[in-house]
Backbone of each chain as ProteinMPNN parsed JSONL, in Angstrom:
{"seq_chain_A": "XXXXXXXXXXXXXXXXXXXXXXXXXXXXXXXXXXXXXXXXXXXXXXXXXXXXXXXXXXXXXXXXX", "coords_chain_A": {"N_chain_A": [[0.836, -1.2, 0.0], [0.826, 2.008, -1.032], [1.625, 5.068, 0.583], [1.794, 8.555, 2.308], [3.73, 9.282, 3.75], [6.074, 10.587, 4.232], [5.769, 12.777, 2.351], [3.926, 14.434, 3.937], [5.554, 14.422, 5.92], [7.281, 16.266, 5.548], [6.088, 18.391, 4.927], [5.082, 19.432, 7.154], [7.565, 19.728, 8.171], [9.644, 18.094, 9.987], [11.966, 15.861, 11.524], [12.466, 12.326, 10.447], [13.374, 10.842, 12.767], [12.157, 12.653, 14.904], [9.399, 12.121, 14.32], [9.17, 9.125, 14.817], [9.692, 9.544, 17.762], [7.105, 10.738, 18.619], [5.538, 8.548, 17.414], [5.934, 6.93, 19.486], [7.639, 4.733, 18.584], [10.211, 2.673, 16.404], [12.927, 4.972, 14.448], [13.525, 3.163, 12.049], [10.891, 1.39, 11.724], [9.721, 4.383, 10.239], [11.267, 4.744, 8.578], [10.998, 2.444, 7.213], [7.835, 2.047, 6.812], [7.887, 4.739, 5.023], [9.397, 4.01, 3.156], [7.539, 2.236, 1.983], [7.885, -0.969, 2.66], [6.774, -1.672, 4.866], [3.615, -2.152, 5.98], [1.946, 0.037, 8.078], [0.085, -1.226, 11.027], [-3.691, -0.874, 11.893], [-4.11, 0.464, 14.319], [-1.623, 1.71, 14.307], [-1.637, 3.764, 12.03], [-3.843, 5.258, 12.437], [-2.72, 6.821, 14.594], [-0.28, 7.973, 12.971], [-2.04, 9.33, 11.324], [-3.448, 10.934, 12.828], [-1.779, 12.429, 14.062], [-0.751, 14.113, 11.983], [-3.198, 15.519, 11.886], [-4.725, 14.787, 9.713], [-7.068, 12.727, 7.305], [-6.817, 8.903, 7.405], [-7.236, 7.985, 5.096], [-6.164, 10.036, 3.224], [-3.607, 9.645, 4.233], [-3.021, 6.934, 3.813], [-2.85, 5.234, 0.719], [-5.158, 3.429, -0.911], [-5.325, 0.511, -2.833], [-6.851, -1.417, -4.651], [-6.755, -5.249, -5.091]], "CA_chain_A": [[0.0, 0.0, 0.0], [1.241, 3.256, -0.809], [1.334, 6.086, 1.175], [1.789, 10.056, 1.259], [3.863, 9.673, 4.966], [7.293, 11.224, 3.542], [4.922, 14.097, 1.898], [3.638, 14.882, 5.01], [6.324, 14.949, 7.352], [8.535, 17.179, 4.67], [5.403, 19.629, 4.673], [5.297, 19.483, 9.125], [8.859, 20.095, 8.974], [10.545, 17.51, 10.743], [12.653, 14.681, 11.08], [12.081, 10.806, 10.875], [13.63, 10.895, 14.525], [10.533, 13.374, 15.745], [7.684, 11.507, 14.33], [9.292, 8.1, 15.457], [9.267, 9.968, 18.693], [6.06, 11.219, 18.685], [4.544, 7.92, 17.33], [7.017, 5.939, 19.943], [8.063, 3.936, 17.445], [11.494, 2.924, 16.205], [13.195, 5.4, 13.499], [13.665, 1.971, 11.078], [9.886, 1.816, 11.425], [9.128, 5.185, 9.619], [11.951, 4.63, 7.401], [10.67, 1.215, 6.064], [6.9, 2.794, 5.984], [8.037, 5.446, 3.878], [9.672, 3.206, 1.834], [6.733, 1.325, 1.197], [8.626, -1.734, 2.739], [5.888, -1.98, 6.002], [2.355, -1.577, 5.935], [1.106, -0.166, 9.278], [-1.174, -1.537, 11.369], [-4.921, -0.004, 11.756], [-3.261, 1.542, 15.559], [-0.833, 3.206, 14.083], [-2.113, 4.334, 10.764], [-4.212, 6.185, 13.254], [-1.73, 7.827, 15.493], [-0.326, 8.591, 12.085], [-3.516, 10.174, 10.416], [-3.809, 12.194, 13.995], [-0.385, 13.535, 14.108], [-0.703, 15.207, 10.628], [-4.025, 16.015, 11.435], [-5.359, 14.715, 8.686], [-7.9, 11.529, 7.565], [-6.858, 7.909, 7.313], [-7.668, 7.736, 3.527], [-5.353, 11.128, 3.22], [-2.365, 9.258, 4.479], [-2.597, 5.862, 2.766], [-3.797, 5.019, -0.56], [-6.058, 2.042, -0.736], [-5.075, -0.18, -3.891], [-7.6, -2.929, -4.937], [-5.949, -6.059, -5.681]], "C_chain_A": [[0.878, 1.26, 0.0], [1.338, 4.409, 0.029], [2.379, 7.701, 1.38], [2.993, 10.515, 3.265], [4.824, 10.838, 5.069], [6.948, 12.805, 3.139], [4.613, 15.483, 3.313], [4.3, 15.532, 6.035], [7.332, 15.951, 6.704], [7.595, 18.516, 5.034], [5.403, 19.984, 6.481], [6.591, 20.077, 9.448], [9.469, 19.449, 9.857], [10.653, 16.196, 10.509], [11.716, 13.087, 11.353], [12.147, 10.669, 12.382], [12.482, 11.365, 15.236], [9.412, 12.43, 15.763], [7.812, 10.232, 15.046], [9.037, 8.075, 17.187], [8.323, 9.969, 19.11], [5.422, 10.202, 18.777], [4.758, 6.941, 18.758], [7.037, 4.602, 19.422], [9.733, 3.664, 16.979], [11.529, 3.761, 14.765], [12.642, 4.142, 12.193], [12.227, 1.857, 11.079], [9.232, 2.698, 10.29], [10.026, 4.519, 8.521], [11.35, 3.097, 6.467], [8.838, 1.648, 5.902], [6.717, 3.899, 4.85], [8.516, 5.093, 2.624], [8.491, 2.256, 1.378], [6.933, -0.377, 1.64], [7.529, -2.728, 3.905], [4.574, -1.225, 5.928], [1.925, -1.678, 7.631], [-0.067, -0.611, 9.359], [-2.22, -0.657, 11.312], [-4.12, 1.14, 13.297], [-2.667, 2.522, 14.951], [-1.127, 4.346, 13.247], [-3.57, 5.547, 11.464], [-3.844, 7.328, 13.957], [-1.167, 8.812, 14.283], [-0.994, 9.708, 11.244], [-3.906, 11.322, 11.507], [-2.615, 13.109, 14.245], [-0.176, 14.622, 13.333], [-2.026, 16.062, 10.65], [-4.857, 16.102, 10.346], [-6.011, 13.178, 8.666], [-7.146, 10.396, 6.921], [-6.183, 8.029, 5.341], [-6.44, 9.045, 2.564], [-3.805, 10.746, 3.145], [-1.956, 8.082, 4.07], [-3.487, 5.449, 1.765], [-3.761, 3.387, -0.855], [-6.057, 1.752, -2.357], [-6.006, -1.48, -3.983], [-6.64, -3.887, -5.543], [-6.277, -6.823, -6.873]], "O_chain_A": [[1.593, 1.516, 0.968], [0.156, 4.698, -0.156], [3.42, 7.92, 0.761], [3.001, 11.617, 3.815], [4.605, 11.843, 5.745], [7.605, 13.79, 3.473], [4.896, 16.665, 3.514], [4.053, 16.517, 6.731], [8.205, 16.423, 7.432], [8.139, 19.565, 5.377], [5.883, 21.071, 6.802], [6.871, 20.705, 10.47], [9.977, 20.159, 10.725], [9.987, 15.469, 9.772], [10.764, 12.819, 12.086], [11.179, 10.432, 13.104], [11.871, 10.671, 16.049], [8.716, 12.034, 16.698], [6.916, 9.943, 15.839], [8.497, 7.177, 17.832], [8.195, 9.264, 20.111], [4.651, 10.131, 19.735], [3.808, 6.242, 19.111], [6.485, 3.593, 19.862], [10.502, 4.581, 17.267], [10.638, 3.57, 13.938], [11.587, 4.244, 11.568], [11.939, 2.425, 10.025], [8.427, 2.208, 9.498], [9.519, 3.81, 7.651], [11.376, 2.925, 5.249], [8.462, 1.553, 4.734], [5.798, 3.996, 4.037], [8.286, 5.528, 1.495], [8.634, 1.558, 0.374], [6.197, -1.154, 1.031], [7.423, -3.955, 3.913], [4.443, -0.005, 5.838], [1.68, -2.678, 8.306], [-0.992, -0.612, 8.547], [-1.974, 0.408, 10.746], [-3.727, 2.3, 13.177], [-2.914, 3.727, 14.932], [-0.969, 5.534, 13.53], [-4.053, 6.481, 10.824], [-4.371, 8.441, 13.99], [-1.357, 10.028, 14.307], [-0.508, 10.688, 10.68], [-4.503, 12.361, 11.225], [-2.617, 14.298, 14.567], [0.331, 15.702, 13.634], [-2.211, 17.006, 9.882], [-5.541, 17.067, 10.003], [-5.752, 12.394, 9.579], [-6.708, 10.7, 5.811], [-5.102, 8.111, 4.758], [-6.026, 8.834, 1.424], [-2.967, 11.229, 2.385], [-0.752, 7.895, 3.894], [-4.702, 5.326, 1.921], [-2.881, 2.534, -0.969], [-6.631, 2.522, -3.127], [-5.75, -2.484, -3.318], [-5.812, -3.517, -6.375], [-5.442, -7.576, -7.374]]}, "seq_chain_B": "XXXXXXXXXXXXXXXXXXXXXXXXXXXXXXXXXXXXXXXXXXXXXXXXXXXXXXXXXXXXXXXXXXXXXXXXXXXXXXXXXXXXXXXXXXXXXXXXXXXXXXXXXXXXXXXXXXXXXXXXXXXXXXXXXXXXXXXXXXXX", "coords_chain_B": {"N_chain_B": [[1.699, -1.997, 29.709], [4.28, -2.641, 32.328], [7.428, -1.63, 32.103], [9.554, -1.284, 33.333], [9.109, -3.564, 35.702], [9.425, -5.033, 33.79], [11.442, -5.406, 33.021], [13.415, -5.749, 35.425], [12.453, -8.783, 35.826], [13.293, -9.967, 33.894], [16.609, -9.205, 34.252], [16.589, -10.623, 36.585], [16.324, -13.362, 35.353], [18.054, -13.134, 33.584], [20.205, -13.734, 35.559], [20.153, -15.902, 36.836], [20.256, -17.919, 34.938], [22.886, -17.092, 34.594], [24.082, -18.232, 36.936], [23.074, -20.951, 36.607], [24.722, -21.821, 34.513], [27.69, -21.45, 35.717], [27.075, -23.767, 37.551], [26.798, -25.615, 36.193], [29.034, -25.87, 34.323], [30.854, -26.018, 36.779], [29.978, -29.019, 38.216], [30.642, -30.577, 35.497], [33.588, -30.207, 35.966], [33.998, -31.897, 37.956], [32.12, -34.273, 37.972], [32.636, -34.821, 35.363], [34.512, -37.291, 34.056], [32.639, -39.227, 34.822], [30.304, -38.631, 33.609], [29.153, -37.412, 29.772], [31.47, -35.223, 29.982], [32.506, -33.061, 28.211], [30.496, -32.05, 26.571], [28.84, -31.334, 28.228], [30.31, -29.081, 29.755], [30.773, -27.786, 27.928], [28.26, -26.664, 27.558], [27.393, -25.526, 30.028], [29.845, -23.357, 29.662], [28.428, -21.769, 27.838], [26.115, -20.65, 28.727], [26.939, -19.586, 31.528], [28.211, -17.132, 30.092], [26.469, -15.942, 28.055], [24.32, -15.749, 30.101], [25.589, -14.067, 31.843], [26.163, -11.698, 29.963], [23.803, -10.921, 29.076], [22.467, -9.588, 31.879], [24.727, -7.409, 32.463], [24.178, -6.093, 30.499], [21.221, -5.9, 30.64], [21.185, -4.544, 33.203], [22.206, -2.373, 32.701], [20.746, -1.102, 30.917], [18.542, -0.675, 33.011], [19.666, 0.785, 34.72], [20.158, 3.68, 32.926], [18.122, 6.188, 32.519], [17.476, 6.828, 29.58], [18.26, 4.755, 28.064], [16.008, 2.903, 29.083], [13.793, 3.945, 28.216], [14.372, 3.958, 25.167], [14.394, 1.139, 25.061], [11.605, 0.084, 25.62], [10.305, 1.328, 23.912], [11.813, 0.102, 21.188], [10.502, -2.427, 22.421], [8.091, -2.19, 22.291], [7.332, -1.89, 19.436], [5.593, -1.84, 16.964], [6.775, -2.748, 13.821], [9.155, -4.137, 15.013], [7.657, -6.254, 16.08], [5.818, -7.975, 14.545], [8.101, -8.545, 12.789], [9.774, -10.217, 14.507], [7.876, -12.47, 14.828], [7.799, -13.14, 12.374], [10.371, -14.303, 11.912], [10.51, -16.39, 13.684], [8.674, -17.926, 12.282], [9.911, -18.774, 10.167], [12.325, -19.498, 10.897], [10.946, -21.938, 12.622], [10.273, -23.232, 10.093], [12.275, -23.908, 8.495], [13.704, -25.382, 10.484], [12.242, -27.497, 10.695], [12.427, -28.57, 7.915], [14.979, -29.418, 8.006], [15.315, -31.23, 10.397], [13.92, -33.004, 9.029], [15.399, -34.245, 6.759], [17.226, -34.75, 8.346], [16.472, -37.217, 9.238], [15.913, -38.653, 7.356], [18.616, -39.095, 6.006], [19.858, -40.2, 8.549], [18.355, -42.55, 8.06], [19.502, -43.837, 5.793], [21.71, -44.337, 6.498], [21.923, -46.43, 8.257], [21.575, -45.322, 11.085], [19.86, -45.41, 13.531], [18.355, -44.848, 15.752], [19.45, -42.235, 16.162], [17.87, -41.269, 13.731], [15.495, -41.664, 15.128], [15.346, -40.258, 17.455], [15.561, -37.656, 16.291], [12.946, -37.796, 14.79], [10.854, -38.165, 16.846], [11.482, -35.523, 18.141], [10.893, -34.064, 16.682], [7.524, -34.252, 15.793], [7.142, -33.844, 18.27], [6.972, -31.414, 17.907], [5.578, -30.895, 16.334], [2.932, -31.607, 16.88], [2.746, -29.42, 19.235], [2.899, -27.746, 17.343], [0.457, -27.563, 16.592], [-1.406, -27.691, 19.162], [-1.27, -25.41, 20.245], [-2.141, -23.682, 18.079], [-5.191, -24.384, 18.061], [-5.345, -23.35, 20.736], [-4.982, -20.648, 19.981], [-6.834, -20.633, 17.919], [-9.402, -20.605, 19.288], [-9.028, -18.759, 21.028], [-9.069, -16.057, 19.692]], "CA_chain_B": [[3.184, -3.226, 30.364], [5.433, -2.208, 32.737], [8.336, -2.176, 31.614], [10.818, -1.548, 34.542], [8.906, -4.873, 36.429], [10.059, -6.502, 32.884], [13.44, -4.97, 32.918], [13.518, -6.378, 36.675], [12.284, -9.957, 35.28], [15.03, -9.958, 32.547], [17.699, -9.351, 35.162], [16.853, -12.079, 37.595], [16.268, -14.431, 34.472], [19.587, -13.951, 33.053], [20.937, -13.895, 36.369], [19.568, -17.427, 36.567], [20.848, -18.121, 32.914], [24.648, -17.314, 34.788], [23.993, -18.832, 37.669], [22.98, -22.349, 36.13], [25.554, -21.869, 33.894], [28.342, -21.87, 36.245], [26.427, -24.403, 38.268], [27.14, -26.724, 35.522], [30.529, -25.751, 34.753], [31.565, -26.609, 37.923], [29.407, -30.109, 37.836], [31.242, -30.936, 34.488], [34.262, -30.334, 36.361], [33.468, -32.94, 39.27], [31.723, -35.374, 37.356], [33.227, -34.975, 34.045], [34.83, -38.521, 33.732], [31.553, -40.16, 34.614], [29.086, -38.61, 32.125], [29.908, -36.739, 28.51], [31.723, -33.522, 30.687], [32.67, -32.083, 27.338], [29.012, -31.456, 26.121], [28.332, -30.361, 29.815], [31.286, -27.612, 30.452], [30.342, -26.401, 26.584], [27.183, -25.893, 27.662], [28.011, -24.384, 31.362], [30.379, -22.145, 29.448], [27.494, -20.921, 27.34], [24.913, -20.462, 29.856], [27.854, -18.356, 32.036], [28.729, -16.538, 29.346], [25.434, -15.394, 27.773], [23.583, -14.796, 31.207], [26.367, -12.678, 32.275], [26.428, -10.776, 28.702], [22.691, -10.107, 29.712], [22.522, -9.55, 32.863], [25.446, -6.448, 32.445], [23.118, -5.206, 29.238], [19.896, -4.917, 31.612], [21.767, -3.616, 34.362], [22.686, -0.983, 32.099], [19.371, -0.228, 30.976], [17.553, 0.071, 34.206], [20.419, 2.73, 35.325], [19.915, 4.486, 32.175], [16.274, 6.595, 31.644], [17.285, 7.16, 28.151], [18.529, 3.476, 27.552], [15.297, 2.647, 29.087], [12.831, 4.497, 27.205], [14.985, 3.382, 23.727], [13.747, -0.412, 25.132], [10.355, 0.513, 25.559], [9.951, 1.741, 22.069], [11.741, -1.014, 20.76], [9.977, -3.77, 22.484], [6.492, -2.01, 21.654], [7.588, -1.548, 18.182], [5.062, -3.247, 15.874], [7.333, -4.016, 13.075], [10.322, -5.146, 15.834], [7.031, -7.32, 16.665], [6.61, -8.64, 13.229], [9.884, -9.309, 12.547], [10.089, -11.339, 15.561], [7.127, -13.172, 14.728], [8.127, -13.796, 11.281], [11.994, -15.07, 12.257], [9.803, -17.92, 14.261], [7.951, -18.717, 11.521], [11.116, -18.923, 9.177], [13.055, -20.696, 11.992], [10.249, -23.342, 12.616], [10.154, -23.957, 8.316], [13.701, -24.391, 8.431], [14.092, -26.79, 11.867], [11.577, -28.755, 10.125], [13.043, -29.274, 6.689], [16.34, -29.817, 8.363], [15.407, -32.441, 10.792], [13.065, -33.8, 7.964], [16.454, -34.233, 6.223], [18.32, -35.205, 9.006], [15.911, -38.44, 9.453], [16.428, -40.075, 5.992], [20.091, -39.392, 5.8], [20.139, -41.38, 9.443], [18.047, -43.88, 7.919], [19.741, -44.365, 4.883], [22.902, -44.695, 6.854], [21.314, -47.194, 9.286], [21.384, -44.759, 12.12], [18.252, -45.992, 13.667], [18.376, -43.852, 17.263], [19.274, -40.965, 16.081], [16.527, -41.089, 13.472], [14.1, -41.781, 15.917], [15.618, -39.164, 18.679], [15.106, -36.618, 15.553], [11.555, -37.492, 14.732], [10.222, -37.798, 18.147], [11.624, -34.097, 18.397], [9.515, -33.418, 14.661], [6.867, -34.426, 15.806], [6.864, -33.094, 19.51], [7.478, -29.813, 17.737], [4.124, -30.421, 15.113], [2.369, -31.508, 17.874], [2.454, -28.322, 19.777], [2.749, -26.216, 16.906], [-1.412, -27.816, 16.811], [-2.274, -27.701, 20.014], [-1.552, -23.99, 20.095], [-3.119, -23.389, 16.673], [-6.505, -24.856, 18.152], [-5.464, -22.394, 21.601], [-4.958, -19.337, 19.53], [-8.048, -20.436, 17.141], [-10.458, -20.263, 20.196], [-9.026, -17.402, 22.083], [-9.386, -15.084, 18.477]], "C_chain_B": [[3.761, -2.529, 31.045], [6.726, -2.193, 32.913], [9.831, -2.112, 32.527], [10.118, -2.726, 35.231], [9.848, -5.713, 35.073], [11.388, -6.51, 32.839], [14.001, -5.93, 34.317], [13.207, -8.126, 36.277], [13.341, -10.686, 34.414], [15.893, -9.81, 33.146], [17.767, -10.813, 35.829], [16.846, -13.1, 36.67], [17.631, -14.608, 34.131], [20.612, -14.015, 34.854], [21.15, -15.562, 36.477], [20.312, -18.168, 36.308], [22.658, -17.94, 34.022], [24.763, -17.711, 35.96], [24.252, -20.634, 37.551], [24.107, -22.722, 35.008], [26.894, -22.171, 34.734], [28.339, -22.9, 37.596], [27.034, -26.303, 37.517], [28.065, -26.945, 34.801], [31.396, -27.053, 35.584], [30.737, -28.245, 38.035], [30.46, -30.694, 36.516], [32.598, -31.197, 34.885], [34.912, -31.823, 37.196], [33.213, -34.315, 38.643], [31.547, -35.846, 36.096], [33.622, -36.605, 33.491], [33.574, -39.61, 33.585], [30.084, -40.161, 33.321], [29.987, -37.689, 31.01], [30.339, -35.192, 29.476], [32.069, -32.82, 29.412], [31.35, -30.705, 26.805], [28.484, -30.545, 27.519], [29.082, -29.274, 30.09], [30.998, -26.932, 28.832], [28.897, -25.407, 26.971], [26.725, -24.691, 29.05], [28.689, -22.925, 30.762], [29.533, -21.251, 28.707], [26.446, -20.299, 27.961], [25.6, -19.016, 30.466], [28.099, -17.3, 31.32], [27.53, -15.554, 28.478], [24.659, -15.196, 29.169], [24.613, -13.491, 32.003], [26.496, -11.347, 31.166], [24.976, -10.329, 29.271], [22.467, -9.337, 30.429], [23.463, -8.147, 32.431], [24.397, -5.764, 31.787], [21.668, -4.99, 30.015], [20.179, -4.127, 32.59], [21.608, -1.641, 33.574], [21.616, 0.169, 31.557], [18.218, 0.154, 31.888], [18.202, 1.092, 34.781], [20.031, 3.738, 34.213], [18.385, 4.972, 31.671], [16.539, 6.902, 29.891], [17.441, 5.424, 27.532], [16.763, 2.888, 27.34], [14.012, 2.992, 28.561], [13.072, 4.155, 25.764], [14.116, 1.655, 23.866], [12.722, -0.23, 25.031], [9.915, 0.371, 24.04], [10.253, 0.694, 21.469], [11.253, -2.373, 20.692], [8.637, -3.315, 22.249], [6.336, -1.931, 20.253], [6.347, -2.459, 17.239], [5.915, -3.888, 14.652], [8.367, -4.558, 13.466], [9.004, -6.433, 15.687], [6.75, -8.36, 15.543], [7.32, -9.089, 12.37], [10.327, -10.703, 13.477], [9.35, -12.687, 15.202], [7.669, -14.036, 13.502], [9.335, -14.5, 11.148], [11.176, -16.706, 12.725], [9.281, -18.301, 13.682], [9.337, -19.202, 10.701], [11.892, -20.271, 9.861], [11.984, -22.47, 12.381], [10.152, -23.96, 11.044], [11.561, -24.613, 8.068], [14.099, -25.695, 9.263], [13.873, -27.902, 10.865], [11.987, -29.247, 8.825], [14.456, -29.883, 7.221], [15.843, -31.305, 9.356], [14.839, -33.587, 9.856], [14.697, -34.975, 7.011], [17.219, -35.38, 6.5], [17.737, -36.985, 8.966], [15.927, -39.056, 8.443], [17.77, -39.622, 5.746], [20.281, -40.67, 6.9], [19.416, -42.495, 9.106], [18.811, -44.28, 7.032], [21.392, -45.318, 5.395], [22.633, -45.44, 8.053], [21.399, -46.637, 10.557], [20.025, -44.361, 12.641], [17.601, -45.174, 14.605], [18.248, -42.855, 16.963], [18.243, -40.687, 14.888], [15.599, -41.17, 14.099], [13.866, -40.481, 16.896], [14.859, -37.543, 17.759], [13.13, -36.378, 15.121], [10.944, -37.461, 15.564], [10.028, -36.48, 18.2], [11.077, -33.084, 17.16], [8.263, -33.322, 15.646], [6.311, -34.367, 17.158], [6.061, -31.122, 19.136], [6.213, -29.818, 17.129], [2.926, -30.51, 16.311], [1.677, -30.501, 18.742], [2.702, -27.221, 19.121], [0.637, -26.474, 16.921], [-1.778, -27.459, 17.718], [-1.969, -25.989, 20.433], [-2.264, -23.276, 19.571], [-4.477, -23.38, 17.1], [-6.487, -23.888, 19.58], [-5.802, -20.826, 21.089], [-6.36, -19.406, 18.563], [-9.102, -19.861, 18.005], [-10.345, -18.914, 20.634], [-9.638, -15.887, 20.653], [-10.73, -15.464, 17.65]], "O_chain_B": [[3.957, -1.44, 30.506], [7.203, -2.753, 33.9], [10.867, -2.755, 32.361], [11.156, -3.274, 35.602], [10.651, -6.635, 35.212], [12.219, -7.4, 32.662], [14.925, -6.732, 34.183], [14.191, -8.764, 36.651], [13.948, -11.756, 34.448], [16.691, -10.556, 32.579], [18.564, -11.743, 35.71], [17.475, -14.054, 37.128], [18.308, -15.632, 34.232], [21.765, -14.446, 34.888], [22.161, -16.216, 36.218], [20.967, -18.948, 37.0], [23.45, -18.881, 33.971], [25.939, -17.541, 36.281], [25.107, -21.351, 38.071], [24.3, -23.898, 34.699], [27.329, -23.29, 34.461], [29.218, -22.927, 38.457], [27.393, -27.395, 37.957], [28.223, -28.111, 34.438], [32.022, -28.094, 35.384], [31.708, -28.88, 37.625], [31.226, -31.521, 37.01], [33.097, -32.217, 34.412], [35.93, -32.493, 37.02], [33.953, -35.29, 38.777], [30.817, -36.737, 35.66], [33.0, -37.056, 32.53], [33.427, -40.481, 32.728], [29.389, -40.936, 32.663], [31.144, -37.315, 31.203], [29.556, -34.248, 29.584], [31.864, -31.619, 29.586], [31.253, -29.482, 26.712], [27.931, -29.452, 27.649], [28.509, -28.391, 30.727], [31.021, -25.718, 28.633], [28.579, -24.228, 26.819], [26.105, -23.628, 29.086], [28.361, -21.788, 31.101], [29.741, -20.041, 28.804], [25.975, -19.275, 27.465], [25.244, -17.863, 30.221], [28.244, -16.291, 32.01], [27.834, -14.374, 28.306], [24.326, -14.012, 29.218], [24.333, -12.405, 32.513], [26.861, -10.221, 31.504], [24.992, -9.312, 29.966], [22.205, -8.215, 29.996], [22.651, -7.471, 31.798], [23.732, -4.916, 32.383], [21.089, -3.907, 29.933], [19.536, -3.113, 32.861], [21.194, -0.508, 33.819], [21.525, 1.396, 31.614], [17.293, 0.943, 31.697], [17.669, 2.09, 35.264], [19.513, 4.763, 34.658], [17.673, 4.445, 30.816], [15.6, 7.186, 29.148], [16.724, 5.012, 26.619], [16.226, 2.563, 26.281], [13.154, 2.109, 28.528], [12.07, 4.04, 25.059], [13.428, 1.142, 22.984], [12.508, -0.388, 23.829], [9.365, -0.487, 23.349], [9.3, 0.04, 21.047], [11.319, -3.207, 19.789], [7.889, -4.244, 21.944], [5.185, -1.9, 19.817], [6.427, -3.66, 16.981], [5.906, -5.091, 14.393], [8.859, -5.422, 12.741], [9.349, -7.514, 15.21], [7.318, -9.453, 15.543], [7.169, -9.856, 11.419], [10.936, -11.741, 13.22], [9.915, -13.781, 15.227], [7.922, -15.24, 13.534], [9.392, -15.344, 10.253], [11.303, -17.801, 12.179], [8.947, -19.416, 14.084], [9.588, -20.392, 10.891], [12.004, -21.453, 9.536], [12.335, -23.65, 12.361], [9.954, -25.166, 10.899], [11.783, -25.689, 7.512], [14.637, -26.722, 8.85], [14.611, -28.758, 10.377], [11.87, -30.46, 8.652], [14.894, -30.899, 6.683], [16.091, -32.41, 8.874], [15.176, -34.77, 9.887], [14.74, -36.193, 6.835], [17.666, -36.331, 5.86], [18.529, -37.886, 8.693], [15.963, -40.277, 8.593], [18.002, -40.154, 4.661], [20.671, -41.788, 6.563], [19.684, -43.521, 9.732], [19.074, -45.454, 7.29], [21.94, -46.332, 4.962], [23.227, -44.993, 9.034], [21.295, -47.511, 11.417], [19.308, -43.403, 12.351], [16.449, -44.781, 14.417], [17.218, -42.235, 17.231], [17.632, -39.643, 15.118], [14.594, -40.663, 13.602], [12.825, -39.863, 17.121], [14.076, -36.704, 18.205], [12.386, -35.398, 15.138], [10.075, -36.602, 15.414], [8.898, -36.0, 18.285], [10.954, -31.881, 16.93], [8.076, -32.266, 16.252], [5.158, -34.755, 17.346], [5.315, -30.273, 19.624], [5.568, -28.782, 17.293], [2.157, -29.583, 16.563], [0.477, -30.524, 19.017], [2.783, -26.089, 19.597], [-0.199, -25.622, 17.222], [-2.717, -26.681, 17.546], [-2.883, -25.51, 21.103], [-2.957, -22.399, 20.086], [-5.15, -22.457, 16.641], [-7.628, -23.484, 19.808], [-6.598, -20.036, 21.596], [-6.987, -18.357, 18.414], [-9.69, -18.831, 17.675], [-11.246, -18.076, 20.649], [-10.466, -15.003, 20.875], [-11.076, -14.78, 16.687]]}, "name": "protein", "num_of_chains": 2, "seq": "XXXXXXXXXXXXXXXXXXXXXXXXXXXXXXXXXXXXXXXXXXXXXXXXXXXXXXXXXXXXXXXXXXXXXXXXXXXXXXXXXXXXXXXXXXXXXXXXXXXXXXXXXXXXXXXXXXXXXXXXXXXXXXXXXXXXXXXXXXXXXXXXXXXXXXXXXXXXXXXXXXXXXXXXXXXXXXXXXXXXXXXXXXXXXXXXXXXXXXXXXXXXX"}
């Protein structure tokens, strides 16, 4: 699943380190969600979607298979 | 979770772990001639040797609030937790082709025991990968 996390945290202004912070999460975490590498869970993809302040659907793009 | 009780749990465990380790050491020592003491002081020295490598490494993180907040995160991590999960799946596919393996090489080479010692330990292992399967089916 794609997603816009990279987008986001460039437009917030801050580092992988912060949000990993923020989400308490490890760095390697964001870095392999931004790569596309780890699809968060529904939890996080929450904490995520609330951090930016923005909706779910906003922050990952839903691919039919 | 609380994770200084677990940090405290993880100490006394590997303490344990280097406790029983040089427990059986010294045993291997003593009563080396009478049973295999080689296999016994390898495995003393591993026991000693990894519960004391622990044991220092938790120490270190219950003195340290930054160490200890780094653990935290890492052991709540969901994809540390998926990773973990998925190593044990990998590791149980592997055991099992390998002892699978191991049991017609020892048959072919009439090693009758240790084929048997190996599939017993197959088939301990399928055993309770089921009777989990049918624990974790119910509980979810």
């Amino acid at each position: 699943m794609e997603n816009r996390i990279k987008e986001l945290r460039k437009q917030k202004n801050i580092t992988q380190e912060n949000l990993a912070d923020a989400l308490s999460v490890t760095r390697q975490t964001i870095i392999s969600l931004e790569g596309g590498r780890y699809n968060a869970s529904l939890q996080l993809a929450y904490k995520l979607a609330k951090f930016f302040g923005v909706k779910i659907e906003d922050v990952f793009i839903f691919e039919e298979e | 979770m609380d994770y200084n009780k677990k940090i405290k749990q993880r100490i006394i465990i590997s303490a344990v772990y280097a406790i029983l380790g040089i427990a059986i050491t010294i045993s291997a020592n003593i009563f080396g001639d009478k049973v295999n003491g080689g296999y016994l002081y390898s495995l003393g020295c591993a026991f000693t040797i990894s519960g004391a490598a622990l044991l220092v490494k938790f120490i270190r993180i219950k003195r340290s609030p930054e160490l200890m907040r780094k653990f935290e995160v890492s052991a709540r991590d969901e994809r540390n937790i998926m990773i973990a999960d998925k190593a044990r799946v990998y590791a149980f596919g592997a055991y099992s082709i390998g002892a699978a393996t191991a049991i017609i090489i020892c048959s072919i080479f009439y090693m009758q025991r240790e084929a048997l010692i190996v599939a017993l330990n197959l088939c301990a292992l399928v055993l309770l990968y089921v009777l989990f399967s049918i624990i974790l089916h119910k509980k979810y």
